[in-house]
N, C-alpha and C positions, 0 to 999 in steps of 0.2 A: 424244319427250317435249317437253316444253313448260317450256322451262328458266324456272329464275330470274336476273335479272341485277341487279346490283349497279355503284353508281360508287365510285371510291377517293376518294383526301384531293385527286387534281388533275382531277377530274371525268371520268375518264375510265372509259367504262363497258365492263364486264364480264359474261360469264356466268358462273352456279355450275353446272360438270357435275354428272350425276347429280342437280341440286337439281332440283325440281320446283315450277313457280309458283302461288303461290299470289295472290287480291286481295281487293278487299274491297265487300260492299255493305251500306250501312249503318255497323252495329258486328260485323260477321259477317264471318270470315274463309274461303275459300267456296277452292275446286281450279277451276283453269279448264280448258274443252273447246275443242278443235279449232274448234267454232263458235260460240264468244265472241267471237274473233278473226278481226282485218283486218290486213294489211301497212298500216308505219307511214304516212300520209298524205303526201303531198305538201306542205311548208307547216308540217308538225307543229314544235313545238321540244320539244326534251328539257332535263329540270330536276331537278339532283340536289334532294334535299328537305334543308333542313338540320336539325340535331338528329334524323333520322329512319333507325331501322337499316334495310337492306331484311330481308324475312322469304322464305319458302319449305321446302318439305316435304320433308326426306330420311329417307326408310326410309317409318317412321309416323309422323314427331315434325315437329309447325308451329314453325317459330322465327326468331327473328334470323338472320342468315348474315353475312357478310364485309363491310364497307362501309355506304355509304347509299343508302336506299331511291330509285329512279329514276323519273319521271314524265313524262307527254307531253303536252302541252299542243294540243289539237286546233285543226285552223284552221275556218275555219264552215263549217256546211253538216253537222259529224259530231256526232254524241252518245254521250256515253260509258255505258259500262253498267255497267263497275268503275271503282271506283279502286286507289289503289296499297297495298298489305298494310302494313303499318310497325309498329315499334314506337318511339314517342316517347319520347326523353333523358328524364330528366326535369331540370324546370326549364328547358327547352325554349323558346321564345317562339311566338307563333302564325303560323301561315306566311302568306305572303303571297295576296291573293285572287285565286286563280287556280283554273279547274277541272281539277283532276288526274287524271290516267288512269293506267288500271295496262300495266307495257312487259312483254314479255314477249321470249325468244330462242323462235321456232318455224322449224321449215327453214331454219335458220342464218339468219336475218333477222330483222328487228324487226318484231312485232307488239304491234297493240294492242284494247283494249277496246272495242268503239267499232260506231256503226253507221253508214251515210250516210244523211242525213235532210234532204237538198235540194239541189236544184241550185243551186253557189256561186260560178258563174264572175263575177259582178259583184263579189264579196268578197275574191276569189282574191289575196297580196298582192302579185302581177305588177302589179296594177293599180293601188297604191297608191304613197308617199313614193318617187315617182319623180325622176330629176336635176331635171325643169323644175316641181317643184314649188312651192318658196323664189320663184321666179320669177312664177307661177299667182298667189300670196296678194299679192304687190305690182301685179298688175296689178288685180287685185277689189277692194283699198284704193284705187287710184288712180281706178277707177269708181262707189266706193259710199265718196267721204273722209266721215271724221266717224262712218264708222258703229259702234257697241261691237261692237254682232253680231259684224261684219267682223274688229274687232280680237279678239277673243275666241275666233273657231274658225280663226282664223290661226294664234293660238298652239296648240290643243287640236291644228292639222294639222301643226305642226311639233315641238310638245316633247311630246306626247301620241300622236302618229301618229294618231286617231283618224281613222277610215274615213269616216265619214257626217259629220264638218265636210269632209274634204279633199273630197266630192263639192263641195261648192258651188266650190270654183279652177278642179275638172275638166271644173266645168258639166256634169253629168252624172248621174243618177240620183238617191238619196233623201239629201237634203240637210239637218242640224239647223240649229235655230235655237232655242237655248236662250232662255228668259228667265224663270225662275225662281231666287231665290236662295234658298228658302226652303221647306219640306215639313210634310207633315203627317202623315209616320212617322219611323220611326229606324230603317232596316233593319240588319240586327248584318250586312248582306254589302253596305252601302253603298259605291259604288265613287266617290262625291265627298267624303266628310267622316265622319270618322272620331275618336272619342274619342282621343287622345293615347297610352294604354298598350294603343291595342289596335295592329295593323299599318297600315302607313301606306294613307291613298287614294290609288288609281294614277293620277289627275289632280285638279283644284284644283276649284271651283264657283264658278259667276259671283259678284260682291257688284253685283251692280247691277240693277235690273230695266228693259227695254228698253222704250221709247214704242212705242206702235202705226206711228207714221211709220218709225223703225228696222225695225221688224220689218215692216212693207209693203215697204219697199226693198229688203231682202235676197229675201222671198218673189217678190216681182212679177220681181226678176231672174233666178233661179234657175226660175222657172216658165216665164219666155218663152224662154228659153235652152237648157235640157237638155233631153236624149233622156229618155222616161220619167219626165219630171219628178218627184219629193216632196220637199215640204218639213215635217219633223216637227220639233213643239213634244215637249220631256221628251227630253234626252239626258244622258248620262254626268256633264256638267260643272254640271249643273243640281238643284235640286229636283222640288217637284211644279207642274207649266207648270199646270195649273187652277187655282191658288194667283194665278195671273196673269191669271188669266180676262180680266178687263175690258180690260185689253192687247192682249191676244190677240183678241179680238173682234171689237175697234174694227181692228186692225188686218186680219185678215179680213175685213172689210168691205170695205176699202180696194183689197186685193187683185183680189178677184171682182168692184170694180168697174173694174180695169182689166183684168182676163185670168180668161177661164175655164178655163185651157191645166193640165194636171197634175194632182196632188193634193195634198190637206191631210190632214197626220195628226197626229195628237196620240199619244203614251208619254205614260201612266200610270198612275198606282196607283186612280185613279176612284172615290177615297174621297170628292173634296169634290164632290159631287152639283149643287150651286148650278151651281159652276165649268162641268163638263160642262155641263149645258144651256145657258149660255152660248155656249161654244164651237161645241156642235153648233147652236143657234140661226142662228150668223154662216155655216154651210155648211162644215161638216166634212162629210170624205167618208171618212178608212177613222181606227180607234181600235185601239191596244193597248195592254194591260190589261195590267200587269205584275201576277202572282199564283203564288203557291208550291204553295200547299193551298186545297181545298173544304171544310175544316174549318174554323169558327170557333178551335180553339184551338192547331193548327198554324200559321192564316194569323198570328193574331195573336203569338204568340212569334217570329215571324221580322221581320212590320212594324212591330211595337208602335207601333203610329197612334193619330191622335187620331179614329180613325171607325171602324165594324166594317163585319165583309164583307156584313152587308146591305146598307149604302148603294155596294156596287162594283157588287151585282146593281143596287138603282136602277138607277144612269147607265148600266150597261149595257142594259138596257131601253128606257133616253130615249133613245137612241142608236140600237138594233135600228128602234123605232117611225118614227124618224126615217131608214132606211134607209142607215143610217150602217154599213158594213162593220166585224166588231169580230173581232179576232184575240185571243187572249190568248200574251201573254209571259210562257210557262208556265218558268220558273224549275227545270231538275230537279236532283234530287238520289238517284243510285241508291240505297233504301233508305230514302224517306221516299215520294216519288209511287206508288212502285210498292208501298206496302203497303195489304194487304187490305182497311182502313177509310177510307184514301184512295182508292183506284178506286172504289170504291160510294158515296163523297163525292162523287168527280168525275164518276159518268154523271150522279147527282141535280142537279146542278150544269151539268152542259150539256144536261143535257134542257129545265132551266127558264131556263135564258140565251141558249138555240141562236144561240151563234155561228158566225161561218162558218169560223174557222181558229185552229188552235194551234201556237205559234211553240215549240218545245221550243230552251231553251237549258242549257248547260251552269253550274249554279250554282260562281260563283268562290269558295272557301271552304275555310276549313280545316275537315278533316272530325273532326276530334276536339271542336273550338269548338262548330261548328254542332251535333254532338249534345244536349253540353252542355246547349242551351236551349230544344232542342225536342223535344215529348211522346214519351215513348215507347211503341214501336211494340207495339199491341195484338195483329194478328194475325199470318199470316206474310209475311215477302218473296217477293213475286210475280219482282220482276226486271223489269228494263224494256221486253225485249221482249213478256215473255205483259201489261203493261200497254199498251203501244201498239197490243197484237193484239185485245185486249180493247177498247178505244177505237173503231176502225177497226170492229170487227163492229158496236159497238151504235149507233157516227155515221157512215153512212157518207159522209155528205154534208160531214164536217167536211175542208178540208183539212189536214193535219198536213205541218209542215215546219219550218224554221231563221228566215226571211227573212221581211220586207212584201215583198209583189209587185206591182206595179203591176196594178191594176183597171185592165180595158180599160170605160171608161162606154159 
């Protein structure tokens, strides 16, 4: 059997015998199979849900069970397929933006939801908020005084942990360099800035926009220096980096005219069209598109932007033309990607974009909110593996994975 488990009042988790697990995709509460499930990852962290009962099947009857609902919070590199079953308190608050996964007890061990979907050893958090870290950020100040960049993923590397600032200390691999303070959507799963009554963002967003000279400094160091060099514009602590176009340009410039060593990448939403061609102008080499839905009324209930998904396809376009590598930072959500009017939105959609890769990431989000606001679902749930299988038959040229990978030019 394929139990359910449950945490008590002091987080400490439990199985229900005889209970059977149930989770969840979508708004549908679904029996899971033997080959749903993985042993819990390496790196995972478990997360009682709060306001939330856990549920599960005894006899014939689905329902609440003993305690609160339990979840697993996947490290990179896995994508989840369920989440966790629950039934919400009411008057509950909304949970914090995280992607939650459904736990389950099988062969007396902890299993989860989940598939591997790249290879993660660069992400793996062995490699991260290491003793000589605190140490790493005072030496990169001391090389590059004066600079905000510096000071600003100093902080995001030590009160934030984030990964892709602490490469720039470790000199090593793909490295941000934020400099947008300002966007041209409002994602309801934004992880820098957040309405006041909704749940907090799990880091700050710059207030300052950085000179080209800053942002050559940091890039021209970062590129002669690491193994695998990149340096991307549009990270977590930021808005929309095209927004900063003319910045970013100039500073681009500056760079390639001192080193042709690594890569430039740009995160974005690739709604301001201008911007992009900017950017790709000065010698951008690889783009990712952060995007949810091939639907215009999907995309737009989750980014509610000041631009529609046509002008994403533009700049994608000016970009392809431009020989510019373009991944999309496909956002999922079990039970919205994988329904019947979204995969036949998304082959139409990378037939006429043909990108070279889709970065499948785990959308952070509370999955009762996010319903909430977005359309509902026409036909049936496919479920994310018959959508990835589906994908894979009709692109086979696309690669699908977690990560940017460094282009060997």
């Amino acid at each position: 059997m394929i139990t359910a488990v449950y945490a008590d009042e002091n987080g400490e988790i439990f199985d229900q015998p005889g209970c059977e697990a149930v989770a969840r995709i979508g708004d549908q509460t679904v029996l899971l199979k033997p080959e749903d499930l993985i042993p819990l990852p390496e790196g995972a962290d478990l997360m009682c849900l709060p306001g939330r009962l856990a549920m599960g099947r005894q006899g014939k009857q689905i329902g609440p069970i003993t305690g609160r609902a339990v979840a697993a919070i996947l490290p990179a590199g896995y994508t989840r397929t369920h989440m966790p079953a629950f039934m919400k308190v009411e008057g509950e608050a909304m949970l914090p933006l995280y992607g939650y996964t459904a736990v389950v007890l099988y062969k007396d061990e902890l299993y989860v939801t989940a598939i591997y979907s790249d290879e993660n050893d660069k992400w793996q958090p062995l490699h991260y908020n290491t003793h000589s870290l605190k140490k790493l950020v005072s030496c990169t100040k001391k090389d590059l005084p004066n600079n905000r960049i510096v000071e600003q993923v100093g902080n995001c590397s030590l009160k934030w942990h984030c990964c892709t600032a602490q490469n720039l200390f470790y000199r090593r691999w793909e490295a941000g360099i934020p400099t947008s303070p300002t966007c041209n959507a409002n994602c309801f799963g934004c992880i820098s800035l957040q309405p006041s009554e909704c749940c907090p963002s799990p880091q700050n967003r710059i207030d300052f926009t950085p000179t080209p000279a800053e942002i050559a400094e940091v890039g021209i160091y970062h590129l002669e220096n690491a193994p695998e060099a990149i340096i991307s514009f549009g990270q977590g602590c930021e808005g929309e980096p095209s927004l900063a176009a003319v910045n970013i340009a100039e500073g681009m410039k500056i760079i390639r005219a001192k080193t042709k060593l690594g890569q430039i990448n740009i995160n974005t939403n690739a709604g301001y069209t201008e911007g992009i061609k900017k950017i790709v102008d000065a010698g951008l080499d690889t783009m990712r598109v952060s995007i949810i839905s091939a639907r215009t009324d999907s995309y737009q209930a989750y980014y509610r932007g000041s631009y529609e998904l046509a002008q994403v396809k533009e700049s994608i376009a000016y970009a392809k033309a431009a020989g510019v590598y373009v991944s999309l930072n496909m956002l999922f959500f079990p039970g919205l990607n994988d329904r019947e009017e979204e995969i036949f939105a998304w082959k139409e959609f990378l037939a006429e974009t043909k990108i070279d890769m889709i970065q499948i990431r785990n959308l952070n989000i509370d999955p009762d909110s996010f319903l909430e606001i977005m359309p509902k679902a026409k036909g049936k749930l496919c479920g994310v593996k018959t959508f990835l299988k589906e994908i894979r038959e009709a692109f086979p040229q696309i690669v699908i994975g977690s990560f940017s990978h460094y282009i060997e030019k």
